[in-house]
mmJSON file of the N, C-alpha and C atoms, coordinates in Angstrom:
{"data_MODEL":{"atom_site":{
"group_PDB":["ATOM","ATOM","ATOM","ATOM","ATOM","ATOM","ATOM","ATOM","ATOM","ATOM","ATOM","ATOM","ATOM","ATOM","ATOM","ATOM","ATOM","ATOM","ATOM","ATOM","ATOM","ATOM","ATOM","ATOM","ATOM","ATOM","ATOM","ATOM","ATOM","ATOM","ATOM","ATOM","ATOM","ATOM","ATOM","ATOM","ATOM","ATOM","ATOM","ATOM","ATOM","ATOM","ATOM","ATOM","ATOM","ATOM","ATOM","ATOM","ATOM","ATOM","ATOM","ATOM","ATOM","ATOM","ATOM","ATOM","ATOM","ATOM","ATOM","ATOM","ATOM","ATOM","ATOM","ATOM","ATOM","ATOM","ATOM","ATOM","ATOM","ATOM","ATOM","ATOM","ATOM","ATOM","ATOM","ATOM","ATOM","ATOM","ATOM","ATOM","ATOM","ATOM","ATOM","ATOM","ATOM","ATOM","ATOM","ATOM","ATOM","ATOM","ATOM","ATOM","ATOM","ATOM","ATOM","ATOM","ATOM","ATOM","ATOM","ATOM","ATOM","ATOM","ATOM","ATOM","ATOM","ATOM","ATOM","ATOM","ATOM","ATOM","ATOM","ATOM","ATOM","ATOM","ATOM","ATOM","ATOM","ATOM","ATOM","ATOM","ATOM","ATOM","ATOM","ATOM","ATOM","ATOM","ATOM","ATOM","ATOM","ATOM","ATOM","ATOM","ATOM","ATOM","ATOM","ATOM","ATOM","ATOM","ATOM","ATOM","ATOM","ATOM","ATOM","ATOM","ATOM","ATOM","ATOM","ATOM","ATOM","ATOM","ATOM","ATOM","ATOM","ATOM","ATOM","ATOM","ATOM","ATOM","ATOM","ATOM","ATOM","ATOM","ATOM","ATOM","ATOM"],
"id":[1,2,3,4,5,6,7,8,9,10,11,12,13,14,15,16,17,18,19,20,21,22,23,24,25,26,27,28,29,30,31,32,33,34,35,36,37,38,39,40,41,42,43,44,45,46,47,48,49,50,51,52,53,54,55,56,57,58,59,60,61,62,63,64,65,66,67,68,69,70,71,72,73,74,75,76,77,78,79,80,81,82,83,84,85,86,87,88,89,90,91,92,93,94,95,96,97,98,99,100,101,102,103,104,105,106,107,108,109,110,111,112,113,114,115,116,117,118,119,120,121,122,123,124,125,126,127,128,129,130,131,132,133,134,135,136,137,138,139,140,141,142,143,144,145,146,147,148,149,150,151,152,153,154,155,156,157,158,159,160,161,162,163,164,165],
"type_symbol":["N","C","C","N","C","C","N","C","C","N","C","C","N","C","C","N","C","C","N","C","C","N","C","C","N","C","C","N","C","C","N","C","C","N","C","C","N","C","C","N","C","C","N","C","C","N","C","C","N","C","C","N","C","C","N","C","C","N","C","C","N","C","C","N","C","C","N","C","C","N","C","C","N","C","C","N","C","C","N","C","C","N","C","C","N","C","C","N","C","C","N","C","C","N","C","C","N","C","C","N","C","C","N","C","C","N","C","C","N","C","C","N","C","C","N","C","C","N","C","C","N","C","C","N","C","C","N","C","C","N","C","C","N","C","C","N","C","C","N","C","C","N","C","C","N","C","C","N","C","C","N","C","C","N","C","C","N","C","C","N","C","C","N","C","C"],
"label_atom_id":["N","CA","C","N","CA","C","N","CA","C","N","CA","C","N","CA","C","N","CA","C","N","CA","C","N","CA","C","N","CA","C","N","CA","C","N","CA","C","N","CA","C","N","CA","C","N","CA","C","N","CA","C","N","CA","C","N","CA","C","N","CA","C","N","CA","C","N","CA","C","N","CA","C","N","CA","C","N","CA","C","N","CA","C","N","CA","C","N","CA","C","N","CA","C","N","CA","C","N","CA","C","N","CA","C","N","CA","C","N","CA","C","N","CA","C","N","CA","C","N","CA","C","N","CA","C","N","CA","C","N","CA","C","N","CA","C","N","CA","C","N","CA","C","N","CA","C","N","CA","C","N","CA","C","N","CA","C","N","CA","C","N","CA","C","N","CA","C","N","CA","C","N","CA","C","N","CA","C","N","CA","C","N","CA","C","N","CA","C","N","CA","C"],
"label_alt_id":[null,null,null,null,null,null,null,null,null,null,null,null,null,null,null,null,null,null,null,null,null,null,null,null,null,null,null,null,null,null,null,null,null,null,null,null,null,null,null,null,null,null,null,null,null,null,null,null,null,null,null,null,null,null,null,null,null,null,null,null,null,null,null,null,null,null,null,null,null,null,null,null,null,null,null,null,null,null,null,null,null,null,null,null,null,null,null,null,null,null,null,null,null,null,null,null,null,null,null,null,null,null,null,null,null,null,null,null,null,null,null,null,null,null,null,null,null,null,null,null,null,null,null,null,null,null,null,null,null,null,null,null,null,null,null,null,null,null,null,null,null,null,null,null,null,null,null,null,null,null,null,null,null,null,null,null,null,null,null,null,null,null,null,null,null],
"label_comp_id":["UNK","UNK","UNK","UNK","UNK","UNK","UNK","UNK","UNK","UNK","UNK","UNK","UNK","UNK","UNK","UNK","UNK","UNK","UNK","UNK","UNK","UNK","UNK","UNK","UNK","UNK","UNK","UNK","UNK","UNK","UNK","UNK","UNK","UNK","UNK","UNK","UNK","UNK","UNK","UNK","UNK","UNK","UNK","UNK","UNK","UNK","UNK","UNK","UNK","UNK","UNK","UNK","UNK","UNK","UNK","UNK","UNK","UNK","UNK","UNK","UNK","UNK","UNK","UNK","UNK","UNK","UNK","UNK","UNK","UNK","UNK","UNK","UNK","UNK","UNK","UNK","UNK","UNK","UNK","UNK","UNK","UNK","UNK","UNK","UNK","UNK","UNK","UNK","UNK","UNK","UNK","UNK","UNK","UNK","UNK","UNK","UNK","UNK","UNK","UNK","UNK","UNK","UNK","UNK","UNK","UNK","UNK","UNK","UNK","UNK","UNK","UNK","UNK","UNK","UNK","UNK","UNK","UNK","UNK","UNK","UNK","UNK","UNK","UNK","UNK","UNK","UNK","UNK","UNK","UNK","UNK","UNK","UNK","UNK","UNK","UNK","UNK","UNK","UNK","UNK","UNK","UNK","UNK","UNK","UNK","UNK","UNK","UNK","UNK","UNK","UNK","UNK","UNK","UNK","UNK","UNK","UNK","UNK","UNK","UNK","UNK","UNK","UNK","UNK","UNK"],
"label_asym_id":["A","A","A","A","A","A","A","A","A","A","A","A","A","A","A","A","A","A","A","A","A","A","A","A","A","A","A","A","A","A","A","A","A","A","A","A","A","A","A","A","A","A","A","A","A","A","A","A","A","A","A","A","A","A","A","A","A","A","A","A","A","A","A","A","A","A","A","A","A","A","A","A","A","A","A","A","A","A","A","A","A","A","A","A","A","A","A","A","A","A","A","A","A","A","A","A","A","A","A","A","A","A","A","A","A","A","A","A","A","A","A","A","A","A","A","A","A","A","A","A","A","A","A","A","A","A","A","A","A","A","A","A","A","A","A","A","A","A","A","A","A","A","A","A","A","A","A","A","A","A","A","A","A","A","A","A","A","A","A","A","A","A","A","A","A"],
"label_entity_id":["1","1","1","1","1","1","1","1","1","1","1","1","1","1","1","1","1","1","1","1","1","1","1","1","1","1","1","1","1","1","1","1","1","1","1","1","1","1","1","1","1","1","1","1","1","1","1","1","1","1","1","1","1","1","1","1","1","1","1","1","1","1","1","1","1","1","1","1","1","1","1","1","1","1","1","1","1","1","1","1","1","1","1","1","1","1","1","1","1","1","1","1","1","1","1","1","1","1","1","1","1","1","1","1","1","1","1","1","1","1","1","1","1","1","1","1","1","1","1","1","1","1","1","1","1","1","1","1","1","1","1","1","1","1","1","1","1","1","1","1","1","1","1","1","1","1","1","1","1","1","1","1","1","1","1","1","1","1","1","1","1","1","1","1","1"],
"label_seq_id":[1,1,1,2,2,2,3,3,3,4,4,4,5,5,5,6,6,6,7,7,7,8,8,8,9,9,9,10,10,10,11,11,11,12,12,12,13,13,13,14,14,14,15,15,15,16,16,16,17,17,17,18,18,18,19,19,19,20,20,20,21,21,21,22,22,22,23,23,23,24,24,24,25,25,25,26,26,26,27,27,27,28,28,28,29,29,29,30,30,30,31,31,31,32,32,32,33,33,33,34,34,34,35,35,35,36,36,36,37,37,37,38,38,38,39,39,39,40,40,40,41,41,41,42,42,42,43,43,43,44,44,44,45,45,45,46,46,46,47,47,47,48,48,48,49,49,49,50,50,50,51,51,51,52,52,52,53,53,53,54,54,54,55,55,55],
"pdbx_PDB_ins_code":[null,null,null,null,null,null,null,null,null,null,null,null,null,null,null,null,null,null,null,null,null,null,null,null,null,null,null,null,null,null,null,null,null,null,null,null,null,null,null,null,null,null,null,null,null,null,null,null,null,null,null,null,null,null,null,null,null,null,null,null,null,null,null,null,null,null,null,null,null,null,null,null,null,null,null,null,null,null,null,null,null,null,null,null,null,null,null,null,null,null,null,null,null,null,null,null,null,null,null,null,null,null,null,null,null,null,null,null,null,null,null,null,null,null,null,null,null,null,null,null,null,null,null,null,null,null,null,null,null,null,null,null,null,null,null,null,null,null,null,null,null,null,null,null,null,null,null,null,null,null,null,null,null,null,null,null,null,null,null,null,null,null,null,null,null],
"Cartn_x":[0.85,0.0,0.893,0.453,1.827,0.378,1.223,1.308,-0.301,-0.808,-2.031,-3.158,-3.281,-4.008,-4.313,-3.166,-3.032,-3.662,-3.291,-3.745,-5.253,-6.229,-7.103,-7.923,-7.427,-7.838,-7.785,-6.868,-6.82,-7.686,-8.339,-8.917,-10.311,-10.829,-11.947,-12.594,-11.47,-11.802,-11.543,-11.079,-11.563,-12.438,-12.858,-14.768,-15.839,-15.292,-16.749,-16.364,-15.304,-14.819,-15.613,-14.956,-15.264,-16.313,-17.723,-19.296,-19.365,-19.256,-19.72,-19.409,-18.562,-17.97,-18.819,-19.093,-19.474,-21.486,-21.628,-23.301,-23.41,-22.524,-22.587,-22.657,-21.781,-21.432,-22.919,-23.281,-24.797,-25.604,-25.548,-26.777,-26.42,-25.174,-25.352,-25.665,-25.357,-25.71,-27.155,-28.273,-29.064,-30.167,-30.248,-30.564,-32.0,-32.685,-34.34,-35.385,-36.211,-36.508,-37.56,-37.958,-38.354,-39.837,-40.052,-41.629,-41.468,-43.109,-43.432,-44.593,-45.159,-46.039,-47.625,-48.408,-49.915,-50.039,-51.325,-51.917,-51.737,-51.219,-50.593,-51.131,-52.978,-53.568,-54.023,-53.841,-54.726,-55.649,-55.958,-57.465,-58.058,-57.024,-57.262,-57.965,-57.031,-57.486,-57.174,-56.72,-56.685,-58.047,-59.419,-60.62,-61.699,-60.538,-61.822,-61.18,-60.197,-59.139,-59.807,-59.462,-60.486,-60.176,-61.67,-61.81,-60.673,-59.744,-59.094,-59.604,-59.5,-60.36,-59.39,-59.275,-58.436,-59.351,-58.491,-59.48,-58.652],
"Cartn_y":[-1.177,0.0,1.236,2.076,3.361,4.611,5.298,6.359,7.315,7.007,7.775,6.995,5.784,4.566,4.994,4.935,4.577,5.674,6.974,8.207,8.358,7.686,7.542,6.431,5.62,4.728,5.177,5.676,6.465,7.289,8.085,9.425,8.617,7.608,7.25,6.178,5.36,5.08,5.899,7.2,8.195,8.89,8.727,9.994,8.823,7.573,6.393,6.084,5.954,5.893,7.028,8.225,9.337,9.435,9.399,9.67,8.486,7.537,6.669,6.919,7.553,7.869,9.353,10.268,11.466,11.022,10.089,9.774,8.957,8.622,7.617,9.127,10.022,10.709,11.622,11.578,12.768,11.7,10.655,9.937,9.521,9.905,9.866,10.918,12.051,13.317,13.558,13.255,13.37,11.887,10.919,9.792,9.197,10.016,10.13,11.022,11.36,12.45,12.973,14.182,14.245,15.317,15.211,16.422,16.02,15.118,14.853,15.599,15.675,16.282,16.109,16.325,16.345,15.36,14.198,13.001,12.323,10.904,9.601,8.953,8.992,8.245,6.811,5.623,4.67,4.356,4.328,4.665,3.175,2.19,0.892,0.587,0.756,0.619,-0.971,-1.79,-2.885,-3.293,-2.941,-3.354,-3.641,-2.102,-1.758,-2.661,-3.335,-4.04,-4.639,-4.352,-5.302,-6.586,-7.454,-8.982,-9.993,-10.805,-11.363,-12.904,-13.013,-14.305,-15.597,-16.997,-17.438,-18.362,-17.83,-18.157,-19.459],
"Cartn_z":[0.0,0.0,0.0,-0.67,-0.612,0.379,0.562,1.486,1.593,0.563,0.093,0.537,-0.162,0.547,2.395,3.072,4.296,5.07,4.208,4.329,4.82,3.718,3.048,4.184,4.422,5.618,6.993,7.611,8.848,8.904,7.708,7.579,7.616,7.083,6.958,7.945,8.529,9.684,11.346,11.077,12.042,12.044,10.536,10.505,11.231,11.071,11.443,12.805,13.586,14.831,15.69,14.885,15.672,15.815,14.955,14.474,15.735,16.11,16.751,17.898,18.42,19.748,20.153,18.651,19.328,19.552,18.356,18.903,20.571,21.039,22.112,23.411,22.903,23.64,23.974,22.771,23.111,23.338,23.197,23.804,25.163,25.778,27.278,27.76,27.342,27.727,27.478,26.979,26.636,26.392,27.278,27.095,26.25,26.786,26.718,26.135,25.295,25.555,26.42,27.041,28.174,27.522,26.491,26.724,25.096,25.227,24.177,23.449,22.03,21.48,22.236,22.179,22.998,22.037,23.157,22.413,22.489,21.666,21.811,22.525,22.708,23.322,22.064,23.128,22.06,21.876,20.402,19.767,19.138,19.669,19.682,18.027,17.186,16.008,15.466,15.993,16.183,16.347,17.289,17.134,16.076,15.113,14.083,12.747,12.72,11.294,10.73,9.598,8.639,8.74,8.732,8.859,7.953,8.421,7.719,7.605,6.062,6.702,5.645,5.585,5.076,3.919,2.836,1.582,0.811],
"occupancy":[1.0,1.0,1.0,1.0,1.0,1.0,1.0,1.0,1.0,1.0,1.0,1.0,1.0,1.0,1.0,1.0,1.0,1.0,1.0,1.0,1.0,1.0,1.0,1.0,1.0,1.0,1.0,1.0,1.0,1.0,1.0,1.0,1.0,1.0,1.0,1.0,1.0,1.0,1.0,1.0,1.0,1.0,1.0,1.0,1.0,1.0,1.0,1.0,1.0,1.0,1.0,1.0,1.0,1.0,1.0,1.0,1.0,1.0,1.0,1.0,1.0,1.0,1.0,1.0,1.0,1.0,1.0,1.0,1.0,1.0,1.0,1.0,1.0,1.0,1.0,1.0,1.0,1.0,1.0,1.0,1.0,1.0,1.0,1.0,1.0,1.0,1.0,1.0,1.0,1.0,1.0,1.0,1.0,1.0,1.0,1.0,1.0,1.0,1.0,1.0,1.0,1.0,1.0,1.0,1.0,1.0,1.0,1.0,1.0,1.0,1.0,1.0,1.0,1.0,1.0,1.0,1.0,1.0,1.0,1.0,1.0,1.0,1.0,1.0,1.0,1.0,1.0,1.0,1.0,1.0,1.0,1.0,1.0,1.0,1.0,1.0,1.0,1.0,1.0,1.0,1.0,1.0,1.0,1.0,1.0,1.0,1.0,1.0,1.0,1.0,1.0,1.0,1.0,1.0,1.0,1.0,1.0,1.0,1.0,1.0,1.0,1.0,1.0,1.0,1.0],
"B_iso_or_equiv":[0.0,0.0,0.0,0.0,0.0,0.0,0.0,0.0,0.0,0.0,0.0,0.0,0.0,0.0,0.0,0.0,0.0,0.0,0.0,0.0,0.0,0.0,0.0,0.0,0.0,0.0,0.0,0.0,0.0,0.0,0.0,0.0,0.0,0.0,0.0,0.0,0.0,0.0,0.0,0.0,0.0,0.0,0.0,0.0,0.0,0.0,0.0,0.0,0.0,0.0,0.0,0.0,0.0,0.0,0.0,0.0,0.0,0.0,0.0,0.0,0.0,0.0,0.0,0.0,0.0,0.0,0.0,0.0,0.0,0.0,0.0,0.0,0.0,0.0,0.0,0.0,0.0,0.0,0.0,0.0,0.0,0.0,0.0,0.0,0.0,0.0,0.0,0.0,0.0,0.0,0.0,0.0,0.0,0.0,0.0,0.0,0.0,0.0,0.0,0.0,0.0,0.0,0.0,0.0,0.0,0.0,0.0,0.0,0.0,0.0,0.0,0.0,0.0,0.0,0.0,0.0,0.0,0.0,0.0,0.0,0.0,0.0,0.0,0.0,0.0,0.0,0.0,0.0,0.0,0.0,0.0,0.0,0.0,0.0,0.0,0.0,0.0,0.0,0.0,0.0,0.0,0.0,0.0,0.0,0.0,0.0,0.0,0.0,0.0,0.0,0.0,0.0,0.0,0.0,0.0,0.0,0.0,0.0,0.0,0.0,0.0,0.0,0.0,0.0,0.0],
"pdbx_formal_charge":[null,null,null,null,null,null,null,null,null,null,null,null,null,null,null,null,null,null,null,null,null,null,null,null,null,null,null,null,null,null,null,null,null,null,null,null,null,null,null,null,null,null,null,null,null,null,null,null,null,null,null,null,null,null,null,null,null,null,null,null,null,null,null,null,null,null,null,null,null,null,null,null,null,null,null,null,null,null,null,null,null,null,null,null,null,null,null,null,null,null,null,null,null,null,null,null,null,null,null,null,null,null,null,null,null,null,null,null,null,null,null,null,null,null,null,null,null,null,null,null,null,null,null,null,null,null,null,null,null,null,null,null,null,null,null,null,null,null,null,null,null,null,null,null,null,null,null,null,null,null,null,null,null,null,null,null,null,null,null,null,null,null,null,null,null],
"auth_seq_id":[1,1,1,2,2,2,3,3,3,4,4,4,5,5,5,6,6,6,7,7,7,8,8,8,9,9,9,10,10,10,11,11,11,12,12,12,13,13,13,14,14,14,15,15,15,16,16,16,17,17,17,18,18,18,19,19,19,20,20,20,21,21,21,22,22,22,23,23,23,24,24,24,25,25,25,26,26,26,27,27,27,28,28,28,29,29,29,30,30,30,31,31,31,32,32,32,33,33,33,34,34,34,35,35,35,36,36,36,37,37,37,38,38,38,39,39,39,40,40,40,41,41,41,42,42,42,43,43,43,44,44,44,45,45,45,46,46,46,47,47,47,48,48,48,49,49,49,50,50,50,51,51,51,52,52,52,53,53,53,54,54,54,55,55,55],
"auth_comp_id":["UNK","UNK","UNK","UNK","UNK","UNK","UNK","UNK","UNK","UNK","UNK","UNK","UNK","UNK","UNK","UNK","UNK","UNK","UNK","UNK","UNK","UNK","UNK","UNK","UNK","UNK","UNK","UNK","UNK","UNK","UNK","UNK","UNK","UNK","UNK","UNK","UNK","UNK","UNK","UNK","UNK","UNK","UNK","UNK","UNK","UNK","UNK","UNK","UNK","UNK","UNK","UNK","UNK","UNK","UNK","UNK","UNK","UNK","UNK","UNK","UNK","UNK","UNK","UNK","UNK","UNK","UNK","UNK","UNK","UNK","UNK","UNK","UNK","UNK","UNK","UNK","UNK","UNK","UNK","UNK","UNK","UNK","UNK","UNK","UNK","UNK","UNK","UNK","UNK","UNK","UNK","UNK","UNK","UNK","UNK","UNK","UNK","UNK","UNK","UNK","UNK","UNK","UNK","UNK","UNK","UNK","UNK","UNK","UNK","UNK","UNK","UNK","UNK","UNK","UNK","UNK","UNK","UNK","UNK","UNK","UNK","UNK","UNK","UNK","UNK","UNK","UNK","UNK","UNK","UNK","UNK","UNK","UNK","UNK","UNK","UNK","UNK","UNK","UNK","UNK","UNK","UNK","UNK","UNK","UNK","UNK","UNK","UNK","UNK","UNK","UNK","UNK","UNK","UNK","UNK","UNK","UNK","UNK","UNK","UNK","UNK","UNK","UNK","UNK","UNK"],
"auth_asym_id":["A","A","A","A","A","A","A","A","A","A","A","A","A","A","A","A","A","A","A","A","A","A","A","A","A","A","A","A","A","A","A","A","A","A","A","A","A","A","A","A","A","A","A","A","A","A","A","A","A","A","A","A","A","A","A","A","A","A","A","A","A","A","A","A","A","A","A","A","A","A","A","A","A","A","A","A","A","A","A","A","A","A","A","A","A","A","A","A","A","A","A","A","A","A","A","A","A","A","A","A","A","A","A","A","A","A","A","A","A","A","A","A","A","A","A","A","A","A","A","A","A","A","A","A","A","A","A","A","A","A","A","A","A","A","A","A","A","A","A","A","A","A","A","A","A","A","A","A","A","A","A","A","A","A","A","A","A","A","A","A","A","A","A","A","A"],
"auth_atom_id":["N","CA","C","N","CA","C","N","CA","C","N","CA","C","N","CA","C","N","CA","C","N","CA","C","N","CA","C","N","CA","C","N","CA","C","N","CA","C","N","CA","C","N","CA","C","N","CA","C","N","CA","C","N","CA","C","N","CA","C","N","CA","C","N","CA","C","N","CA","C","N","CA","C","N","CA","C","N","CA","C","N","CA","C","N","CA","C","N","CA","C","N","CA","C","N","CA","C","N","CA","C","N","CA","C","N","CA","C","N","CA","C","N","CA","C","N","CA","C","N","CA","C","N","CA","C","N","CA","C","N","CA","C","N","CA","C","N","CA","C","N","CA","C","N","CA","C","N","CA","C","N","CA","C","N","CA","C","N","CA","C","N","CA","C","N","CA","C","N","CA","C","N","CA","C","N","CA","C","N","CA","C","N","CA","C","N","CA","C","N","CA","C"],
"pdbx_PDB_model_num":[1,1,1,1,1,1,1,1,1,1,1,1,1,1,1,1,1,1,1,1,1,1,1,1,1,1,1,1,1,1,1,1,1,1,1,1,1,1,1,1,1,1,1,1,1,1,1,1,1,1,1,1,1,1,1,1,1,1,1,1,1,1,1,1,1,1,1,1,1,1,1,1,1,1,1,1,1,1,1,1,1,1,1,1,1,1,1,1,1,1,1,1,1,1,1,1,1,1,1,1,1,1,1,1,1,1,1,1,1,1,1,1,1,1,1,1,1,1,1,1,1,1,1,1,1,1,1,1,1,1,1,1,1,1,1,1,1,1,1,1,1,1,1,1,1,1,1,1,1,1,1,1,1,1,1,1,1,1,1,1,1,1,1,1,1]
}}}
């Protein structure tokens, strides 16, 4: 491998190293989220599904 290659590898396995280390990092800092949109009640639409029937 000459010099460019290696270049080229260090550089690209430090953008995917790093991206993975800095998402780990905000998802400890920030674990959960804490205030959700109004609603998200269930409207149990599972009751109303259309009849499946085996033909």
């Amino acid at each position: 491998m000459n010099a460019d290659a290696i270049l080229l590898m260090v550089l690209s396995l430090a953008v995917v190293w790093g991206g993975l280390l800095v998402s780990i990092l905000v998802l400890r800092a920030r674990p959960e989220r804490a205030d959700f949109p109004p609603g998200g009640d269930d409207d149990r639409r599972e009751d109303d599904a259309i009849t499946e029937r085996d033909t």
